[in-house]
C-alpha positions as CSV (number, residue, x, y, z in Angstrom):
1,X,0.0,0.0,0.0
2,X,1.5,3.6,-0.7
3,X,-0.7,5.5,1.0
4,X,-0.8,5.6,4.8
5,X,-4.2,6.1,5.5
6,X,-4.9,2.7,3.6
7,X,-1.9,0.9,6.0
8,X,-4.4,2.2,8.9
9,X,-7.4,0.8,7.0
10,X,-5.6,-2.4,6.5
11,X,-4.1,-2.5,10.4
12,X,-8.1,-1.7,11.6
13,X,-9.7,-5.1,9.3
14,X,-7.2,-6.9,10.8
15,X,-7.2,-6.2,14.1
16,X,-10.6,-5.2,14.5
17,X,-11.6,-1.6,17.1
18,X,-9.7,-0.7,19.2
19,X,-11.6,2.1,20.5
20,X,-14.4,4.6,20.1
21,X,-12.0,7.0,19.3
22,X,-10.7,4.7,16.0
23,X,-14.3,3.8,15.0
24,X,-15.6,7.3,14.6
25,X,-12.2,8.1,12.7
26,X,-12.4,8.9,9.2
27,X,-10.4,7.8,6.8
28,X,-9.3,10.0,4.0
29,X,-8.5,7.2,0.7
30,X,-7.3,8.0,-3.1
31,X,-8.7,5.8,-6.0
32,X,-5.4,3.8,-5.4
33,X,-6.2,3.3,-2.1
34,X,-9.7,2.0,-2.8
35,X,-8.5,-0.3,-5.9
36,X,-5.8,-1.7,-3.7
37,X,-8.6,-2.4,-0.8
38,X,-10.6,-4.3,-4.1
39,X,-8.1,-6.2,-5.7
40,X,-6.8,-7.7,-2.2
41,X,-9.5,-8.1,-0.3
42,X,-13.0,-7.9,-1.8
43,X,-15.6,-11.0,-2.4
44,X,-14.8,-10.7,-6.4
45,X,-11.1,-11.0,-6.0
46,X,-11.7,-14.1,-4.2
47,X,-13.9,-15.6,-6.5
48,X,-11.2,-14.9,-9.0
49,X,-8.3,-16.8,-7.3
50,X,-10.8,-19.9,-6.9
51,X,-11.4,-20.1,-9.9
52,X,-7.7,-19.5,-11.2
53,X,-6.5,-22.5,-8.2
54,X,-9.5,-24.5,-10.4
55,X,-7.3,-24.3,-13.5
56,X,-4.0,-24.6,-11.6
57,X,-5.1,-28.1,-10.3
58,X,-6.8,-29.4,-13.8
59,X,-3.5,-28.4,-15.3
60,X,-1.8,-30.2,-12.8
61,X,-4.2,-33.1,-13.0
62,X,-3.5,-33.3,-16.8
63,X,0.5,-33.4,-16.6
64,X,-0.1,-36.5,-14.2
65,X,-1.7,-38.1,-16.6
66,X,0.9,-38.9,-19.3
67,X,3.2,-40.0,-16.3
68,X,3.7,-43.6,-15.7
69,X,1.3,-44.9,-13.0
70,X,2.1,-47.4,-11.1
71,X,-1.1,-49.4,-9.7
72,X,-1.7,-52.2,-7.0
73,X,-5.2,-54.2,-7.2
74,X,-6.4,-56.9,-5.4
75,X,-8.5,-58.7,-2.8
76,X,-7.6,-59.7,0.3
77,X,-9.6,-61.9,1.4
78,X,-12.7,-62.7,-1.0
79,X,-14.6,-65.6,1.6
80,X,-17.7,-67.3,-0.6
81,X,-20.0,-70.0,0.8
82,X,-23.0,-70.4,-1.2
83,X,-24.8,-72.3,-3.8
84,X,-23.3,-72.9,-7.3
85,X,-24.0,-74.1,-11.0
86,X,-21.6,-76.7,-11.1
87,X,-20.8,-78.4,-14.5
88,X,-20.1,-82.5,-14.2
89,X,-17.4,-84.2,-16.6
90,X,-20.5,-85.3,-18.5
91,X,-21.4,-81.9,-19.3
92,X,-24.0,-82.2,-16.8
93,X,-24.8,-79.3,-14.4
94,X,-25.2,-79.7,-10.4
95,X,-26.0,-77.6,-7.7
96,X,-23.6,-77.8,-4.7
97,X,-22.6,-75.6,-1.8
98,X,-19.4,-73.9,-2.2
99,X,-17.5,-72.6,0.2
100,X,-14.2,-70.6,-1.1
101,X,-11.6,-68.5,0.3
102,X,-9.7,-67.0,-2.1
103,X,-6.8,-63.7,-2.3
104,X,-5.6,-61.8,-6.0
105,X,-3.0,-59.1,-6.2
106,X,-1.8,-57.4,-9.4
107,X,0.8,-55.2,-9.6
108,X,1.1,-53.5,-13.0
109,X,3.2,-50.0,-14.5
110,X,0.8,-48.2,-16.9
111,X,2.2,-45.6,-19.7
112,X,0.5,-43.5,-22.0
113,X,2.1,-42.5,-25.3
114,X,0.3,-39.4,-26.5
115,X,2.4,-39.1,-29.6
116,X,1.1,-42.2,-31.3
117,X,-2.1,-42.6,-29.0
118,X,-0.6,-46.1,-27.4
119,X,-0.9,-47.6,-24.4
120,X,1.8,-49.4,-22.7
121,X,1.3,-51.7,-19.8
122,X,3.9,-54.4,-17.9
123,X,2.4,-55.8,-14.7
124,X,2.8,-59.1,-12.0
125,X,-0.6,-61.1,-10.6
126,X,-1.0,-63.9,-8.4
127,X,-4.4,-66.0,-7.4
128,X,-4.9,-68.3,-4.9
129,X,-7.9,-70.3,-3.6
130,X,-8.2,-72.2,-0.6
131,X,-11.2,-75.1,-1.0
132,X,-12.8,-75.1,2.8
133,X,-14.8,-78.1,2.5
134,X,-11.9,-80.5,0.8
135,X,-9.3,-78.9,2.5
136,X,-7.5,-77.9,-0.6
137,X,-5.1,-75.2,-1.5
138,X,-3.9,-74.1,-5.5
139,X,-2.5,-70.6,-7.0
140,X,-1.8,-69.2,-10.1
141,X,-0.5,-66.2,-11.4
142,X,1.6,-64.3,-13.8
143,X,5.3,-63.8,-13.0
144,X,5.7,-61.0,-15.3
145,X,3.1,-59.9,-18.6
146,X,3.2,-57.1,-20.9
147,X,1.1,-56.0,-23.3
148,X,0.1,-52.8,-25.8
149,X,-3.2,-50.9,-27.0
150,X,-3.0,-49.3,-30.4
151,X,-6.0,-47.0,-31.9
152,X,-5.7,-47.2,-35.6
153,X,-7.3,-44.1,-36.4
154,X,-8.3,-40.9,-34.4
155,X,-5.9,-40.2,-31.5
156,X,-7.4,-38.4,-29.0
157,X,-3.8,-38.1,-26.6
158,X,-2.3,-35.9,-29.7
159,X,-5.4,-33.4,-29.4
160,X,-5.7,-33.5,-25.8
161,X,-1.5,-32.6,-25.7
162,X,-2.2,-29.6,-27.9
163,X,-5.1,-28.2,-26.4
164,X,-4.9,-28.4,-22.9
165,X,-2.0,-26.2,-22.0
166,X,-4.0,-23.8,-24.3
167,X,-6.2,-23.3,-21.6
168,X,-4.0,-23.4,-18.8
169,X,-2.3,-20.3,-20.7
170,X,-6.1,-18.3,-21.2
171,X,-6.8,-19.3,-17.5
172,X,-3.8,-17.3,-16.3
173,X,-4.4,-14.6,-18.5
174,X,-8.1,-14.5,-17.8
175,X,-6.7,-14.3,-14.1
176,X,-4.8,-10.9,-14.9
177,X,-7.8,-9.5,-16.8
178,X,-10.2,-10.1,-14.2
179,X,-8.4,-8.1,-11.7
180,X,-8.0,-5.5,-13.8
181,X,-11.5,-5.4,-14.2
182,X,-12.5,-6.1,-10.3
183,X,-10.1,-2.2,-10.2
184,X,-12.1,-0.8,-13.0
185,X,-15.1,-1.9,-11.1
186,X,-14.0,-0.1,-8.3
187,X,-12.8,3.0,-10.4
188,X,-17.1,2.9,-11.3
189,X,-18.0,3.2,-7.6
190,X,-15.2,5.4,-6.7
191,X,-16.4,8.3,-9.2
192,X,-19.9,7.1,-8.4
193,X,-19.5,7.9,-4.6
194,X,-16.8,11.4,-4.9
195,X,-20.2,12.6,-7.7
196,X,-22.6,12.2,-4.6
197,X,-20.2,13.8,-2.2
198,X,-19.6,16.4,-4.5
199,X,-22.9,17.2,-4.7
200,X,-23.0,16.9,-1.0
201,X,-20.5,19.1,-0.5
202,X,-21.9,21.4,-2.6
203,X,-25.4,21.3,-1.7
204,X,-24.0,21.9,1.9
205,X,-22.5,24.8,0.8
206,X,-25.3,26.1,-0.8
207,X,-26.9,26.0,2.2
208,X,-25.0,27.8,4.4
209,X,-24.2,30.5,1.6
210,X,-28.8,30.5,1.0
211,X,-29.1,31.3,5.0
212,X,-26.4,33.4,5.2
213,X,-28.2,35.4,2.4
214,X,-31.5,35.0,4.2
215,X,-30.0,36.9,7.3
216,X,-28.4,40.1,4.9
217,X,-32.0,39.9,3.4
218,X,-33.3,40.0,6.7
219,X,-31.2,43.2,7.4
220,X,-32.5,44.6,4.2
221,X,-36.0,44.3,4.1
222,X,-36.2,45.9,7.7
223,X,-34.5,48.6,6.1
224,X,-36.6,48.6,3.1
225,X,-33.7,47.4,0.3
226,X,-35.6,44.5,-0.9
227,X,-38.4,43.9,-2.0
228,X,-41.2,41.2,-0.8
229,X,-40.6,39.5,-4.1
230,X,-36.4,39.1,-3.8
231,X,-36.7,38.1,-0.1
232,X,-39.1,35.1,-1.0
233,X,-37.1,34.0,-3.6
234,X,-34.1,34.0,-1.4
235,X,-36.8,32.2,1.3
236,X,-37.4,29.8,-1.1
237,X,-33.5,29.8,-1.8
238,X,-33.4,28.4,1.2
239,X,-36.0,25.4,1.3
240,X,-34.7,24.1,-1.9
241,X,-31.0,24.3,-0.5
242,X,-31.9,22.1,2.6
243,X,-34.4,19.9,0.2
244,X,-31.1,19.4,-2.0
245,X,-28.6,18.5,1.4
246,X,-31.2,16.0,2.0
247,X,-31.2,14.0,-0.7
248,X,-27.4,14.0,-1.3
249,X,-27.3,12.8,1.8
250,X,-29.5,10.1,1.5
251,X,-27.5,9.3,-2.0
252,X,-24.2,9.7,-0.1
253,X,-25.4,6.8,2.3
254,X,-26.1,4.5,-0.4
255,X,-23.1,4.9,-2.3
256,X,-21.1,4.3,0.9
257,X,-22.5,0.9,1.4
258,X,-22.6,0.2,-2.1
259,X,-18.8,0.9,-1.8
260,X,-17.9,-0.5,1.6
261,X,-19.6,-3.7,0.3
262,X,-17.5,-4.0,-2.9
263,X,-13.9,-2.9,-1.2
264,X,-14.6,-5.2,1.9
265,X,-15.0,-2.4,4.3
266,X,-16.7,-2.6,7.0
267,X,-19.7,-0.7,7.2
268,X,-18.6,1.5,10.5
269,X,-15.5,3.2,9.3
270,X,-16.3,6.3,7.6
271,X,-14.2,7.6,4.5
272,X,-13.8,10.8,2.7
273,X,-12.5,10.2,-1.1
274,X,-10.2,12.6,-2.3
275,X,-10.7,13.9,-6.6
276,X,-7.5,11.7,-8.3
277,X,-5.8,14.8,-9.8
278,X,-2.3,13.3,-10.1
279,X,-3.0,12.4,-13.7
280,X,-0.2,11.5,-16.1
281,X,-1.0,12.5,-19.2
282,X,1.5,10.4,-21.3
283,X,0.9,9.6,-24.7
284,X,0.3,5.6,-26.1
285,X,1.4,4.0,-29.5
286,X,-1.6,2.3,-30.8
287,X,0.9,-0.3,-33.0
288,X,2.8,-0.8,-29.3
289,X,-0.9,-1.1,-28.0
290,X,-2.1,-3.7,-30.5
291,X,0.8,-5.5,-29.7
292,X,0.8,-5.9,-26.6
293,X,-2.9,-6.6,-26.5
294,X,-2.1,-9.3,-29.1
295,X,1.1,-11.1,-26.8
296,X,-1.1,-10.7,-23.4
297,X,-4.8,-11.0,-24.1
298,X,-6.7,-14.8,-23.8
299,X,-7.9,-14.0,-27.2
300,X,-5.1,-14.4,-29.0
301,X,-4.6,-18.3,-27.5
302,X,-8.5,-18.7,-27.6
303,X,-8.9,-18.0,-31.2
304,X,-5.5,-20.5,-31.8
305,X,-7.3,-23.3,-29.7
306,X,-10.9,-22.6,-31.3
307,X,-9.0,-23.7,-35.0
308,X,-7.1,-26.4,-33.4
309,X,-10.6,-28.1,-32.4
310,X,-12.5,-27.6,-35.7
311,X,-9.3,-29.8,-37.3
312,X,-9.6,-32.1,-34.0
313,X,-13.4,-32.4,-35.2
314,X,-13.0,-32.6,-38.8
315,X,-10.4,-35.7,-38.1
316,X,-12.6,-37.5,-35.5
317,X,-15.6,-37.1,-37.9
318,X,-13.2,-39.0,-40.4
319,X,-11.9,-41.6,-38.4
320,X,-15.5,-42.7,-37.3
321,X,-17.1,-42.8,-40.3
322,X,-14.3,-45.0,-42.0
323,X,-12.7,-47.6,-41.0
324,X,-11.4,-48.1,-37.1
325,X,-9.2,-50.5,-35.8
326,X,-7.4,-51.2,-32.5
327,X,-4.3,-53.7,-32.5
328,X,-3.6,-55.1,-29.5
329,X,-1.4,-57.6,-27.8
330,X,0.3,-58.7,-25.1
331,X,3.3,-61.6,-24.1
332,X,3.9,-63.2,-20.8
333,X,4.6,-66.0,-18.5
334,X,1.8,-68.1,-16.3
335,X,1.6,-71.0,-13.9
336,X,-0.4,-73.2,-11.7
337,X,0.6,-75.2,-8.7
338,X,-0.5,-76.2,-5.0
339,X,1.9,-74.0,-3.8
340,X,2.7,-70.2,-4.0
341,X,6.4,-70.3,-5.2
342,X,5.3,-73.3,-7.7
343,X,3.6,-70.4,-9.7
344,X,7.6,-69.3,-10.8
345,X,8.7,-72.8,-11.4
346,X,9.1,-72.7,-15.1
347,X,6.2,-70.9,-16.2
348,X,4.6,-70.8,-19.8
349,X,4.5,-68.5,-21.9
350,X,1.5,-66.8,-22.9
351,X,0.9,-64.7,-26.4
352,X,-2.1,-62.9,-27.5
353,X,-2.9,-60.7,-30.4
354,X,-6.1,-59.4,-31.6
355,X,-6.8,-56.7,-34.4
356,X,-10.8,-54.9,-33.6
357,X,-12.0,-53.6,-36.9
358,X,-15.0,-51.6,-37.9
359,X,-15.8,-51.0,-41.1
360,X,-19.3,-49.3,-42.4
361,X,-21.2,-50.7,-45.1
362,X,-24.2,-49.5,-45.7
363,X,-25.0,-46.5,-44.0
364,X,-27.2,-44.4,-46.6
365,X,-24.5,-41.2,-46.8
366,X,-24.4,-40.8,-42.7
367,X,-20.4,-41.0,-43.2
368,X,-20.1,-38.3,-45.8
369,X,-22.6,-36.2,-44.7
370,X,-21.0,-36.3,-40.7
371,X,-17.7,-34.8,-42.4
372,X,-19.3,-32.6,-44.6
373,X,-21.0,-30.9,-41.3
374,X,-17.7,-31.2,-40.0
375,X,-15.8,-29.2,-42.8
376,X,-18.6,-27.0,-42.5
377,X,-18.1,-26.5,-39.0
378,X,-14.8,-25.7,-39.6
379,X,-15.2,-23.4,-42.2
380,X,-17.3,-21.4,-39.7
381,X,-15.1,-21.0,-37.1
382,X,-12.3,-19.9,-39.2
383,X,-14.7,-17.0,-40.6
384,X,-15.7,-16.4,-37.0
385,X,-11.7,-16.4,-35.3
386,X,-10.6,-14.1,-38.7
387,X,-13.8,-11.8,-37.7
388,X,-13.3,-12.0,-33.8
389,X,-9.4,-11.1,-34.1
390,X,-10.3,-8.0,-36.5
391,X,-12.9,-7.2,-33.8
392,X,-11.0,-7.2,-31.1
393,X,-8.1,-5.3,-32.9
394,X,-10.2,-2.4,-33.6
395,X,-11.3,-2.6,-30.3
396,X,-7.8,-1.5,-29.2
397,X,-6.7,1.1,-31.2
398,X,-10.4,2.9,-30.6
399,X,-9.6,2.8,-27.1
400,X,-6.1,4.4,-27.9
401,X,-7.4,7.2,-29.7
402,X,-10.0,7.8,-27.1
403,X,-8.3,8.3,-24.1
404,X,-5.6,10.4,-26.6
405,X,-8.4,12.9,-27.1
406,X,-9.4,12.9,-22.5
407,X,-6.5,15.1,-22.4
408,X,-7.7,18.2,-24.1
409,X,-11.1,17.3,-22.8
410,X,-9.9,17.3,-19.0
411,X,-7.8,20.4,-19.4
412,X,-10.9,22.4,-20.7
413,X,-13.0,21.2,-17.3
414,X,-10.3,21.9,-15.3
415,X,-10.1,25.5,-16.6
416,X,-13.8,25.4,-16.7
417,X,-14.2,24.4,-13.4
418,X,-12.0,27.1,-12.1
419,X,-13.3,29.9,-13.7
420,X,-16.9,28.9,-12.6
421,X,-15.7,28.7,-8.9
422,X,-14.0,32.4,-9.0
423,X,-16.9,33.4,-10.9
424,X,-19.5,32.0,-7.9
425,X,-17.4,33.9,-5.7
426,X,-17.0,36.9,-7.1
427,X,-21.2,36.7,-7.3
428,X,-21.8,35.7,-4.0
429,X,-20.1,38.9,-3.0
430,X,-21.9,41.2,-5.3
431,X,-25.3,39.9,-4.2
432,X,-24.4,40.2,-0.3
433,X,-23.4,44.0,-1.1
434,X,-26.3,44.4,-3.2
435,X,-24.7,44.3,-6.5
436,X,-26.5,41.5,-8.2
437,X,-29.9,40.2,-8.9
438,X,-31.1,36.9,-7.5
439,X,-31.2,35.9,-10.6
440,X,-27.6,36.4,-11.9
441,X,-26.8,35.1,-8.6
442,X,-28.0,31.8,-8.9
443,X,-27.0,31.7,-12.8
444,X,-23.5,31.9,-10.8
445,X,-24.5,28.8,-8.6
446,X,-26.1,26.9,-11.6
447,X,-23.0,27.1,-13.5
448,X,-20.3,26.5,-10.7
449,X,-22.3,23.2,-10.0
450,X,-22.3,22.5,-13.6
451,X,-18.2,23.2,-14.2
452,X,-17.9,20.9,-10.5
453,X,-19.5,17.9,-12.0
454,X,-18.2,18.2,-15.6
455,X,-14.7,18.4,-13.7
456,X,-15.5,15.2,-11.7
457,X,-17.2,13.8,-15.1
458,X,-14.1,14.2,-17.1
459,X,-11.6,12.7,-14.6
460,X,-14.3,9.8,-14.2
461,X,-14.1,9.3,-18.2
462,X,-10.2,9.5,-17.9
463,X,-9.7,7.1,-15.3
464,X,-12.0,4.7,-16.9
465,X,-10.6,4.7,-20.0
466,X,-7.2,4.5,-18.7
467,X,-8.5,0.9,-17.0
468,X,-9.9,0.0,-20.3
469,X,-7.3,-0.1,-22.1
470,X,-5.1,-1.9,-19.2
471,X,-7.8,-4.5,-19.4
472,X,-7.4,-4.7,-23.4
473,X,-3.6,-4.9,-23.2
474,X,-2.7,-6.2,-19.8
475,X,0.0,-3.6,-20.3
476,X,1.3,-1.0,-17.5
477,X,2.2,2.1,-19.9
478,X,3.2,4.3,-17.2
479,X,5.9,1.9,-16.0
480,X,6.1,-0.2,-19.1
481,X,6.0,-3.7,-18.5
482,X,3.5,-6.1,-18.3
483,X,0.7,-6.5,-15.3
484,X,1.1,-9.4,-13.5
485,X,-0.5,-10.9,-10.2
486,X,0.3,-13.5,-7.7
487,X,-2.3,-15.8,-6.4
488,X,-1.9,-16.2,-2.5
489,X,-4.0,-19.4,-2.8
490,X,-1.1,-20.9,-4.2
491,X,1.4,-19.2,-2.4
């Protein structure tokens, strides 16, 4: 935090009151200030680091999974005693109680190859049964097996390799954009509540000026200087003043909690927000812009992954409506015997090999018409990503050449809003000393609350847009390097 009256905002959250004294304290905060409180602390920021620890653990998830894996399955023990189908050496079948203890362990080392879509496997097993009624005990097993699983055809581990760290990437960029747009967010209530305690300030003002109008009226109507007319106008003056303090306060208490709730303030602590005038007025390079936007932005993965799965879909669509095959096999030892170390006494070997084929025959233009949608499909979403990125370019450089032309536009309300504050006050003394109309007097007031809220208006539009265009670049062009933010959910 650099500003100290947010390091005694931050110090009071954590510790809680300390006194009366504290509570009723109030605390003076800068947009920075109140952006900081947001972007650390508030309900949304939260949300946001959930959601990016939700990404960080799938991504995590998926570069376990191409790791070998190293399983152990079994049961230990598996007691039976029932009723079973038995079949005779006549082929006959007979129903006898059974009653079976019996134990199985397999130990195997699984590996994915996502290159070629194959899947390794090399494992160890051993069965045993123990007959209860005859007393008997026999195992079998396989000292050591290996085997393969090959997809002839569509291979989803090549897809799933491409597109996955795609995300990862648009989730951590997503995560920078957000926060930038939980402080423009803030930025939105911030102007929101210094407009409503301008015009509290000002309607307060207007107040105390209207009665102490009232009383020089007072003075002059006992002297016979006004007329009836003036005086109830300046009466009236004074109604309307306090009709106007009343409602800004009213709106000054809504956009306190509105703010308090958004920041993570608590509700007791009162603030005062101070107009951001330390404005830096530095000029941006809408080619630098567009770049930047281009390297940082989620779009410019998003629109790369969005073509990678129209091909994805185009080559599945192919590879189902033509002919699919899986090839696999596997070698390996086995044995039988009473005993459990009989089961590695000269085992034999075991081969298998099997090749899965579908083919359609007849299936009335259902093949060709599933990749014609496909290429369709495709088609589409290149027309969409080629109209998206110029979308999104245009975007930028608008933004650029919007907040070039704030400049002139806040210099001219700033000027404005000076010259209608002397003006005000320069009126305010010609109508106490009798010098100006009512009338001309609160043409004076009209127009300095006009220039004050024009002012606020034009820094708001500044501020805003400066946000903007951090969002649409993820860019820091006052200190020229990227924005970046740490998740302390992962810290």
């Amino acid at each position: 935090m650099k500003n100290l009256s947010l390091w005694v905002v931050i110090l009071l959250l954590w510790t809680g009151p300390v006194s009366a004294q504290i509570d009723s304290f109030k605390f003076v905060l800068s947009l920075e200030d109140v952006i900081d409180l947001a972007i650390t602390q508030s309900s949304a920021v939260k949300y946001v680091q959930n959601t990016n620890v939700n990404y960080y653990w799938r991504y995590r998830n998926y570069k376990t999974r191409f790791r070998p894996q190293l399983v152990l399955k079994g049961d230990l023990p598996n007691y039976a005693h029932n009723t079973q189908a038995i079949t005779q050496p006549d082929g006959s079948i007979e129903f006898k109680q059974v009653s079976n203890l019996t134990a199985s362990a397999n130990l195997s080392l699984n590996q994915s190859i996502p290159i070629l879509g194959t899947y390794v496997w090399a494992g160890t097993s051993t069965y045993g049964i123990r007959n209860l009624n005859q007393s008997e005990t026999s195992f079998s097993g396989s000292p050591f097996v290996i085997g393969f699983s090959q997809p002839l055809g569509y291979n989803w581990m090549r897809w799933y390799k491409k597109t996955e760290p795609m995300i990862y990437d648009e989730a951590q960029k997503r995560f920078v954009e957000d926060i930038e747009s939980i402080s423009l967010n803030a930025t939105y209530r911030y102007f929101t509540y210094l407009s409503v305690q301008t015009n509290f300030n000002l309607a307060k003002s207007n107040l105390e000026n209207s009665k102490n109008n009232l009383k020089i009226s007072e003075t002059k109507k006992r002297l016979g200087q006004i007329s009836d007319n003036d005086f109830s106008r300046i009466e009236l003056s004074v109604l309307n003043a306090q009709k106007a303090l009343n409602q800004a306060q009213m709106d000054l208490k809504n956009a306190d909690f509105e703010l308090k709730s958004y920041i993570g303030l608590e509700q007791k602590h009162d603030i005062e927000l101070v107009i951001p005038t330390d404005i830096n007025l530095f000029e941006i390079d809408p080619n630098q812009a567009l770049t930047k936007a281009k390297e940082n932005r989620k779009e410019t993965t998003y629109y790369q992954r969005r073509l990678i799965n129209a091909d994805r879909e185009l080559a599945q669509a192919k590879s189902s409506t033509g002919l699919s095959a899986t090839l696999t096999g596997s070698f390996g030892l086995s044995n039988s015997a009473e005993d459990f170390l009989g089961v590695y006494d000269n085992p034999e070997k075991d081969r298998t090999l099997r090749v899965s084929l579908s083919i359609p025959i007849l299936d009335w233009g259902n093949s060709a018409s599933t990749v014609k949608l496909a290429e369709s499909q495709r088609e589409l979403t290149i027309f969409d990503v080629q109209k998206g990125i110029e979308e999104f370019d245009r975007e930028v450089i608008v933004q650029v050449e919007q907040f070039s032309l704030l400049k002139d536009q806040l210099k001219t309300a700033n000027e404005a809003d000076r010259v209608a504050e002397n003006g005000y006050q320069i009126a305010l003394r010609k109508f106490q000393n009798g010098e100006l109309s009512i009338t001309d007097f609160n043409i004076a007031l009209q127009d300095r609350e006009n220039a004050k809220r024009d002012y606020i208006s034009s820094i708001r539009a500044y501020w805003v847009a400066f946000y903007r265009l951090r969002i649409l670049t993820l860019y820091d062009f006052e200190k020229g390097h990227n924005i970046t933010y740490g998740n302390p959910m992962l810290e």
